[in-house]
C-alpha positions in Angstrom: -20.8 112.2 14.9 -19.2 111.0 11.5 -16.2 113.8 12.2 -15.0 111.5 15.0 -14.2 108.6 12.7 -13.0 110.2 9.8 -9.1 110.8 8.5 -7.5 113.5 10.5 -5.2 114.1 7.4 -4.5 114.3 4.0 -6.7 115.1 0.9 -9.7 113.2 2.6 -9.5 115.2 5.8 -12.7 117.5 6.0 -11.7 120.6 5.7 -13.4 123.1 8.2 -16.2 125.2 6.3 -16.3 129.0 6.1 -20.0 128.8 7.5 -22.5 126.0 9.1 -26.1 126.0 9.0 -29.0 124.1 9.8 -31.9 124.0 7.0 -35.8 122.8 8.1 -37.1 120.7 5.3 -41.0 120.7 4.4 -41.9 117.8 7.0 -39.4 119.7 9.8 -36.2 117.5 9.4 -33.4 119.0 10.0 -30.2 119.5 8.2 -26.5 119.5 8.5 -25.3 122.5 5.8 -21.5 123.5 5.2 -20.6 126.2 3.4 -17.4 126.2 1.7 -15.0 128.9 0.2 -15.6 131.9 -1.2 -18.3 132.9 0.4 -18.8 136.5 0.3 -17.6 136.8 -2.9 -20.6 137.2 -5.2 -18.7 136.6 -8.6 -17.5 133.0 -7.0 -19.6 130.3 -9.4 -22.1 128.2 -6.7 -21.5 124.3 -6.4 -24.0 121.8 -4.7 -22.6 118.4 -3.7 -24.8 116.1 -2.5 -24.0 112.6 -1.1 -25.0 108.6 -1.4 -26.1 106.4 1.0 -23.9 105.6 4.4 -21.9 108.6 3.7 -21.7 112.3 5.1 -20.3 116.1 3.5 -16.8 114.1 4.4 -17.0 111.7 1.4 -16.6 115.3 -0.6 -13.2 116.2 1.0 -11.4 116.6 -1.8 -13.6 118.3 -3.8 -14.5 120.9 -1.8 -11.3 121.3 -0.4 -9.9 122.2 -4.8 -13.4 123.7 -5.6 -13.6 126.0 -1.9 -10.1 128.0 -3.7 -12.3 129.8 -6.5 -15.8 128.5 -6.1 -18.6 128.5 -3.3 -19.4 125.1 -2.2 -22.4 123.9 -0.4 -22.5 120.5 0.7 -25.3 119.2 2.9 -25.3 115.8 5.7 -28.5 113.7 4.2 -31.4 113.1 6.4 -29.9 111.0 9.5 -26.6 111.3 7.8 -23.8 112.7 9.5 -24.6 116.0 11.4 -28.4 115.4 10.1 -30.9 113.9 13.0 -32.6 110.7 11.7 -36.7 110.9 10.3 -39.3 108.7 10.5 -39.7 109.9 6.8 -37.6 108.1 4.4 -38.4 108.8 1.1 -37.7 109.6 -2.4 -39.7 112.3 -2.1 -38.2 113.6 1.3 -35.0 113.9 -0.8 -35.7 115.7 -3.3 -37.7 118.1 -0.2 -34.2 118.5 1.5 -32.8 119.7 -1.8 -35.3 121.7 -2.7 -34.6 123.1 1.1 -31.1 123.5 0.6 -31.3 125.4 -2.8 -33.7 127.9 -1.1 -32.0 128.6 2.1 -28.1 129.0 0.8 -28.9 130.3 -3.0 -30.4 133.8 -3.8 -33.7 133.7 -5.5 -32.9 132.7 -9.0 -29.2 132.0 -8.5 -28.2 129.0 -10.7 -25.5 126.4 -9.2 -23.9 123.1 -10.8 -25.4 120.3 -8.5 -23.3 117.0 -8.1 -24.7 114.0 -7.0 -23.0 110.6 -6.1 -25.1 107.6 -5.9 -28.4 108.3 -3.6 -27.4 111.8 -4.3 -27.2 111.3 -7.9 -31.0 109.8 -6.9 -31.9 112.8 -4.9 -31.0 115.2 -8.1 -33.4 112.8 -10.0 -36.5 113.0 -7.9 -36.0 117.3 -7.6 -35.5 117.3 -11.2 -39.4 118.4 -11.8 -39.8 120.6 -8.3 -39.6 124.1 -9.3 -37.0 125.0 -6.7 -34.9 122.5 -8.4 -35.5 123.9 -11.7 -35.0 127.8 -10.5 -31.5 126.8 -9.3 -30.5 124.2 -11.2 -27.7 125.3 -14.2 -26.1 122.0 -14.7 -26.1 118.3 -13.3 -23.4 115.8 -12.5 -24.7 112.3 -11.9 -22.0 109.9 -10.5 -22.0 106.5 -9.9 -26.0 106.3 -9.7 -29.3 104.9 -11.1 -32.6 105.6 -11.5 -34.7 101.9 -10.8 -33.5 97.7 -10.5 -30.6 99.2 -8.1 -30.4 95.8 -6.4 -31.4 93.5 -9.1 -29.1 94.6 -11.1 -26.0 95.1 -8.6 -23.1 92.5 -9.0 -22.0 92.7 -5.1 -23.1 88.7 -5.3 -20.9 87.4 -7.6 -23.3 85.1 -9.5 -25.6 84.9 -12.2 -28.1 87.4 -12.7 -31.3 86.0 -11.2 -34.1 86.2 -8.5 -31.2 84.4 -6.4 -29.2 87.4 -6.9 -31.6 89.4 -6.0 -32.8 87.9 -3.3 -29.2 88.0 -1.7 -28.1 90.9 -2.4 -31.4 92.6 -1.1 -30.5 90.7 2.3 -26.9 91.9 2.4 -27.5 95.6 1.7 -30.2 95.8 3.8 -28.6 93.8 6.6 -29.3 95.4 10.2 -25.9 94.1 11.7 -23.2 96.6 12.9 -20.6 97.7 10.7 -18.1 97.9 13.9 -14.3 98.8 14.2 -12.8 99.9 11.4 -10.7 96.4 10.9 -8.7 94.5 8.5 -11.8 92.7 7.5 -13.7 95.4 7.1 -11.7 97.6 5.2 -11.5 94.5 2.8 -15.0 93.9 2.9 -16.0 97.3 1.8 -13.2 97.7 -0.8 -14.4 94.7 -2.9 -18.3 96.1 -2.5 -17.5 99.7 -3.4 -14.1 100.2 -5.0 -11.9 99.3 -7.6 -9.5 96.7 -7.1 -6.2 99.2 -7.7 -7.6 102.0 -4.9 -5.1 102.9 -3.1 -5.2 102.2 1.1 -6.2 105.6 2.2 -8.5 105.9 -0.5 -10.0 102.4 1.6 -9.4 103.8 4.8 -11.3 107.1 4.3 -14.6 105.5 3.0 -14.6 102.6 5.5 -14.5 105.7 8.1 -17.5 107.6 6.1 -19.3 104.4 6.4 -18.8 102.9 9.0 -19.9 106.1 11.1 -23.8 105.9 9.8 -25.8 104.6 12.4 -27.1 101.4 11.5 -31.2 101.9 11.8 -30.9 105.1 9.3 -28.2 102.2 6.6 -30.9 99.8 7.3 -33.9 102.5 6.4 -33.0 103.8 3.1 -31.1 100.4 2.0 -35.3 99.4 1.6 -35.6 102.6 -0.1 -33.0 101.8 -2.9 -34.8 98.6 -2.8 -37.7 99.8 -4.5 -36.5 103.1 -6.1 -37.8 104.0 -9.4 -36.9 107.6 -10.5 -36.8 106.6 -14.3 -39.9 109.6 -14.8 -37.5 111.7 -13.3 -34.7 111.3 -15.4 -36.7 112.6 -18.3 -37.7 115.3 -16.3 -34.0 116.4 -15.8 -34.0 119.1 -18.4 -30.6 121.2 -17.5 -27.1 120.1 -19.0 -26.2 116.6 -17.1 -23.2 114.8 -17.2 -22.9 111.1 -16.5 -19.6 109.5 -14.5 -19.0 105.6 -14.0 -16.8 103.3 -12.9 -16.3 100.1 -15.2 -15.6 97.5 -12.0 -18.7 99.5 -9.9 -20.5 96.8 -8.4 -23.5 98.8 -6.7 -24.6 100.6 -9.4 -23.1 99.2 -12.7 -22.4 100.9 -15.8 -25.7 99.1 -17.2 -27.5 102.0 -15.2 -25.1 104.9 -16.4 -26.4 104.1 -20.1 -29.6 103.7 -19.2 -29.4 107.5 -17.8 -27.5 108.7 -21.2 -30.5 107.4 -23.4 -33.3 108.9 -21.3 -31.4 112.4 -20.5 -33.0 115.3 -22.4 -29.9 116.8 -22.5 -27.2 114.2 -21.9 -23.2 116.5 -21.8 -21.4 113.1 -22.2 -20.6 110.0 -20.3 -17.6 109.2 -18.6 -16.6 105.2 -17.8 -13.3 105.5 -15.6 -11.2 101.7 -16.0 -10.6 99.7 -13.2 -12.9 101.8 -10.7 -15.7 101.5 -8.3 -18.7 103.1 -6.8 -16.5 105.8 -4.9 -15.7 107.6 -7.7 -14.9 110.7 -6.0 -12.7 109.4 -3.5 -11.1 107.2 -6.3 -10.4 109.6 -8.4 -10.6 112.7 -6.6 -8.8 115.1 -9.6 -11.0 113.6 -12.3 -14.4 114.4 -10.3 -13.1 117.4 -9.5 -12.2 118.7 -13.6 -15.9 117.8 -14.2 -17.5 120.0 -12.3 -15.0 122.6 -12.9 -16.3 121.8 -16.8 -19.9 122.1 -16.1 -19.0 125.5 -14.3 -17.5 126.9 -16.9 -20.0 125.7 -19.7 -22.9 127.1 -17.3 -22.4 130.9 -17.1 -25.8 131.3 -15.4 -23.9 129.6 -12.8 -21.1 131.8 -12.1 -23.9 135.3 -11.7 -24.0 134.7 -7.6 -24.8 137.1 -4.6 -23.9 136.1 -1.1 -25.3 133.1 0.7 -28.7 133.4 2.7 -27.7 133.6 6.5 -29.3 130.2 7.8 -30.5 128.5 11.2 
């Protein structure tokens, strides 16, 4: 479903993967798996993207389409995201079940990978951080744009004073059940003062509007009351591998306040990264910069780069 609405061109254009699959979590969800690049090539390092909330595999165009040249990259449609049914379960803890899925069923047994996560991914790495199948895979970690507890109290969408007010808004517009709709004027506006910088450029606008704006409604509405109450600050602790932080200074749904609150609790915090003038869609807003990152957490993970082919899946 999200293919039909988004870019038929340029760096934000899906690219088509080398191989699809579809992975059965524990509770016998179904998911959405690409598999991009060099995939028979067993000395091509392993990368796991995994995506935020309203968005799909398509909000990592440009990542996998730079990483897919020399790397082999797996990027999977959240539960009722995308090409992924909708559950009943919405969870933290059904999250960090897909991933643990996802690990299993396209990485060999002990095979290491550098996992990216952008916002409820970011999330999802968090919960998995103490599951073994997290930790047998895991080499490094890449939190972007993300936090670990007070997501909405602490979000600056409503432009006041930090408050139960502000709360209480800005719980009702994230978790609003109204239709997005046509991707229109309006809304292109609407989403680029919520989620992105104020310099992005159009097409960077265009593209997420068309990620977004392609989640059905019930399954925004579902896990916006899961962000609601999130608390994953145990699991940031647990998150023992190498993990680098990335932020942008104007994001208004997860603030920087919640990227330092990560870099004093990681066990083994890389660095942190706060990009000037950008939002929550850090990948898509600054595609090459995401990009470099990983390539660095490849290339300070060797485990990481020891692959054999991908499992055959669903």
């Amino acid at each position: 479903m999200s293919r039909l609405m988004n870019v038929a061109s340029g760096p934000y254009a899906p690219p088509a993967p080398a191989r699809e699959l579809t992975v059965v979590s524990a509770d016998g969800a179904r998911l959405h798996v690409e598999v991009h690049g060099r995939v028979d090539d067993p000395e091509a390092p392993a990368v796991v993207l995994a995506h935020g909330w309203a968005c799909s595999t398509a909000f990592w165009a440009a990542q996998i389409r730079e990483l897919a040249v020399d790397h082999r990259v797996i990027a999977y449609d959240q539960r009722g995201h995308g090409r992924s049914p909708a559950s009943l379960a919405c969870t933290a803890d059904a999250l960090a079940d897909d991933l643990e899925a996802v690990l299993k069923e396209t990485l060999a047994p002990g095979e290491k990978a550098v996992i990216a996560g952008h916002s409820m991914g970011g999330m999802t790495v968090m919960a998995a951080a103490a599951r073994p199948g997290f930790r047998e895979h895991a080499a490094a970690v890449l939190l972007c744009s993300t936090g670990a507890s007070r997501l909405v109290a602490e979000s600056t969408v409503i432009p006041i004073r930090a408050g139960r007010l502000r709360t209480w808004l800005t719980a009702r517009v994230l978790g609003s059940r109204a239709p997005l709709g046509p991707v229109t004027p309006v809304a292109r506006a609407i989403l680029k003062y919520a989620t992105m910088g104020p310099g992005s450029a159009p097409h960077m606008v265009e593209a997420c509007a068309r990620i977004v704006h392609a989640c059905p409604r019930k399954v925004r509405h579902a896990w916006s009351q899961v962000l609601d109450l999130l608390d994953l600050d145990h699991g940031v602790r647990q998150l023992t591998v190498p993990t680098a932080v990335l932020v942008g200074s104007a994001d208004r749904m997860t603030p920087p306040v919640h990227t330092h609150s990560l870099a004093a609790a990681l066990p083994q915090l890389l660095d942190v990264t706060e990009l000037p003038g950008l939002g929550h869609m850090t990948p898509v807003e600054a595609p090459e910069l995401v990009t470099a990152k990983i390539r660095e957490l490849v290339t300070a993970s060797p485990k990481a780069t020891k692959n054999t082919q991908v499992k055959e899946g669903a």
